[in-house]
N, C-alpha and C positions, 0 to 999 in steps of 0.2 A: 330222777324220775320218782312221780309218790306213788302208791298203791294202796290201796281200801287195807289198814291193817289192823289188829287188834290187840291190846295186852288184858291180863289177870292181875286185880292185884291182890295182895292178902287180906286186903279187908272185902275183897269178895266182887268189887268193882270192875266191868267189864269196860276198857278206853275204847276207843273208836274214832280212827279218822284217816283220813289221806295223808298220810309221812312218808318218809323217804325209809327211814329204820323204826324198828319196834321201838330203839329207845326215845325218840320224839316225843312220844305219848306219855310218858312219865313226868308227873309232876312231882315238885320237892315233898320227900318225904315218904312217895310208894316204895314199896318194895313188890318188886314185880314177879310172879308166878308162870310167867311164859304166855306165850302170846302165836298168831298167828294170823290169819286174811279174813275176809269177811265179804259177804254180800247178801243182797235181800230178794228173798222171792215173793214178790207181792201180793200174788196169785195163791199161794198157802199161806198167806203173812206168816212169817217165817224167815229170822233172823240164821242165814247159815255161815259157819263158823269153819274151817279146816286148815291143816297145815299147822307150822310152827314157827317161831321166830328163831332167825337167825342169830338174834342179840341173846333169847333168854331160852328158847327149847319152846317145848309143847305145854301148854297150859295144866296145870297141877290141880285140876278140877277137886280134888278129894282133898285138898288143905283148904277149903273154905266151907262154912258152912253154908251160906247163902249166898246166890249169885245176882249180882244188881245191873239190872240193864238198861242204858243208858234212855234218858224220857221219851226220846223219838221212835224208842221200839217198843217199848212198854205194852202187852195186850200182845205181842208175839211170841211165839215156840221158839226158845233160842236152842239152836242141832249143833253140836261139836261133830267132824267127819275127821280121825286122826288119819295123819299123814302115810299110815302104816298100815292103810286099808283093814285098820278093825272096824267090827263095828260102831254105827254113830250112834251120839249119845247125846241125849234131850238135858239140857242146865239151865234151864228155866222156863 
């Protein structure tokens, strides 16, 4: 079964897509910074982000300096919401 998910990778790239695991998303050569689910609120345009990946943990937001969002969301607030009910945090 897939589910809307997301990785990080070091070069600052946000993946994005329907897989079955975070590690689907990896193309040769990422090194992946943790990852987690994703859906869109159209109504805030606003890309939100929560949770973590099974395969790699929670996204390492502070080992990249720029975070690049994938073309079809480009012009939206991307909100990280950690899994750990702190508070969410705006990356882009």
């Amino acid at each position: 079964m897939t589910h809307p998910k997301f990785i990080l990778t070091a070069k600052g790239e946000i993946k994005m897509g329907m897989v079955t695991l975070h590690k689907d998303l990896l193309e040769s050569g990422d090194q992946c910074l943790g990852g987690g689910y994703w859906e869109v609120d159209y109504g805030s345009n606003r890309l939100l982000l929560d949770g973590e990946s099974t395969d790699f943990g929670a996204p390492l937001w502070h080992l990249v300096d720029e975070v690049k969002v994938p073309k079809g969301f480009s012009g939206m607030a991307v909100v990280y919401y950690p899994s750990d009910g702190s508070e969410a945090i705006r990356v882009a």
